[in-house]
N, C-alpha and C positions, 0 to 999 in steps of 0.2 A: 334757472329761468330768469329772463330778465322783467323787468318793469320801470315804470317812472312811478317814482317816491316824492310824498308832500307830505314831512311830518309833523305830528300836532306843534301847534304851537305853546299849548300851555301844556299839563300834565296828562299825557295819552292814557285815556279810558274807553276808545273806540276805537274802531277801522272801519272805513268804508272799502271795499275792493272792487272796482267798475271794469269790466271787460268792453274793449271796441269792439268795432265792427268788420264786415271784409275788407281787405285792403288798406286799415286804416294800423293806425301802431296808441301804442298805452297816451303818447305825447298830444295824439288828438283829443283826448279829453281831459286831460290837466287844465282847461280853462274851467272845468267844473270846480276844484278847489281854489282858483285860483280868484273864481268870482267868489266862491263864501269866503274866502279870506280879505277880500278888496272890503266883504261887510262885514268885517270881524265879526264872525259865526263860527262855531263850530270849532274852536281852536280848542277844544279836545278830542279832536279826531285826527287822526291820520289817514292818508287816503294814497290807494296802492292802484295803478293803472296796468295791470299786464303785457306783455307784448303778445302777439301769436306768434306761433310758429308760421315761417315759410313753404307752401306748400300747391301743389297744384289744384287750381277747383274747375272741374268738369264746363261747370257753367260759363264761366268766362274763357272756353276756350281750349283750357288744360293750359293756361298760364301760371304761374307760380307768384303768388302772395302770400301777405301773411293772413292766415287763415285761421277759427280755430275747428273749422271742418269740411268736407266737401261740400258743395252744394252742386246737385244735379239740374235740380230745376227748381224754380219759385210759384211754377201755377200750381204744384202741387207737390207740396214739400213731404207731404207725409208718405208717398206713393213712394217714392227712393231716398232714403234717409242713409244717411252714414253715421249709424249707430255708434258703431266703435269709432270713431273719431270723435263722437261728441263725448263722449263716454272717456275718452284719454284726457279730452279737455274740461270733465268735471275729475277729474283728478289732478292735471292743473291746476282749475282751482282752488281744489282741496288740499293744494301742498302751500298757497300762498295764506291762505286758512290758518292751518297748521306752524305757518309761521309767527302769525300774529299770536294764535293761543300759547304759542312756547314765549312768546312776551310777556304772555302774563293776561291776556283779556280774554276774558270770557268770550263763548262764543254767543251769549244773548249782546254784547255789544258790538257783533262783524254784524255790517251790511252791505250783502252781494248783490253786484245788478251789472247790467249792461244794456248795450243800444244792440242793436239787430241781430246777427250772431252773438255777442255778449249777452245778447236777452236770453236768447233761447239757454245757451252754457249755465246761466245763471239760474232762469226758472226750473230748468231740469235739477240742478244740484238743491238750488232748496228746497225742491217735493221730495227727493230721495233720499236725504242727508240721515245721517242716524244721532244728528246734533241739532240743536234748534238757535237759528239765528236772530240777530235782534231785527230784520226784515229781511225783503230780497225787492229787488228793484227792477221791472221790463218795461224797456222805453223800446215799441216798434221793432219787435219781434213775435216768436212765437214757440207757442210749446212745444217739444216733439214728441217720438214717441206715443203717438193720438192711442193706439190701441192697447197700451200696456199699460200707462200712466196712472194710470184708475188704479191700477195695482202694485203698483212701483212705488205710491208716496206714503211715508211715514204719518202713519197715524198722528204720534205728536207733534206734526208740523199742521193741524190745523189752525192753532191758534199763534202762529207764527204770521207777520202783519205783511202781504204784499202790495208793492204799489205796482200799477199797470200804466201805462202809457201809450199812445198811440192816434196817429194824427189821420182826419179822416181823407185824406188826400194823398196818403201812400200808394207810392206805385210800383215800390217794391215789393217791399211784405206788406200784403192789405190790409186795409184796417179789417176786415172781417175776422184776419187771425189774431186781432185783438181781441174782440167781440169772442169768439172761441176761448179764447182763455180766462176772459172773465166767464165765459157760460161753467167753463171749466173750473175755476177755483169755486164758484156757487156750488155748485155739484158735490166737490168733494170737501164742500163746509168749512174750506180754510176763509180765514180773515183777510177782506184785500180792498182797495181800493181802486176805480178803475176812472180813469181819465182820458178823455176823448181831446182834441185838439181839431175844430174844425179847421179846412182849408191846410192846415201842416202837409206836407210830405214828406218822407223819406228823411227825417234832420227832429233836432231838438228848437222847440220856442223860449224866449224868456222866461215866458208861462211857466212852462214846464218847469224850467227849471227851479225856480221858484215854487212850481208844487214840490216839487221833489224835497227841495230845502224844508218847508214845513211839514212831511217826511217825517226826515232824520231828523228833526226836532223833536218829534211826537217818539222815535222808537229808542234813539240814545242821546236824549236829554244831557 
């Protein structure tokens, strides 16, 4: 499996692992290490961008990108879900996981997140994980799996710390399936943070990212 690699700068004691979006590759968000490192931050972390795989999505057509699962429709994602694709890609993620822990880091010091399908890849694997991370991070995505989830997440992953994200001008995924997942992590008593982004759409702000940064400051110090 490929990826783009930013490794710590001083002595590695974390990993962050960020998954992109449709159509997009691991290389589009490497400006996110690229700016804590422009503010010498964070240089005990290492920071792991995934590729997806190429593959066709219903939605666009039955084109072929890289993906990390179909998407049939966006008004109503919970109505056709391609479970098993999202489900290959939280195995995925759990191989680059897997990677880091046979380095030697704890998995209270991985922090998994992603933007729009990386959100959703991400939130699902750290409600179901049978490991508890040092957070998970969802910028402007959403949970799947709506009717199972309640029973799917790992008890010990309550107090496992999530950040949420999501701008109230999406015209993708709406912000209401923000608002859902915050209602969602209230509900099943995990520990989360939730951040709204008026006027944002469909993309990351400075803001943001800078929340994000005081974050990973707060979970791996």
């Amino acid at each position: 499996m490929s990826a783009v690699r930013v490794p710590a700068l001083a002595e590695h004691t974390a990993t962050v692992i960020f998954m992109h979006g449709l159509g997009d590759s691991g290389s589009g968000w490497k400006f996110l290490a690229d700016e804590y490192r422009s503010r010498k931050v964070l240089d005990h972390v290492a920071f792991v961008f995934p590729n997806a795989p190429r593959q066709k999505v219903t939605l666009n057509f039955g084109l072929e990108m890289p993906s990390w699962f179909d998407i049939i429709a966006l008004n109503k994602v919970e109505a056709q879900e391609d479970r098993s694709g999202m489900m290959e890609s939280v195995d995925r993620l759990k191989a680059f996981i897997k990677e880091e822990m046979d380095k030697g880091i704890s998995p209270d010091r991985i922090v998994i997140g992603g933007f729009s399908q990386g959100c959703t890849i991400s939130l699902l694997t750290g409600l179901i994980s049978d490991v508890k991370f040092g957070g998970v991070i969802g910028l402007s995505g959403f949970v799947p799996m709506r009717s199972q989830i309640g029973q799917m997440h790992a008890e010990h992953n309550v107090n496992m710390p999530f950040f949420i994200g999501h701008g109230t001008a999406d015209p993708v995924v709406r912000y209401e399936y923000g608002v859902f997942t915050k209602n969602l992590l209230e509900k099943l008593g995990i520990t989360h943070e939730f951040h709204e982004y008026a006027g944002l759409s469909h993309s990351a702000s400075p803001t943001e990212i800078n929340d994000v940064l005081n974050f990973l400051n707060k979970v791996i110090p």
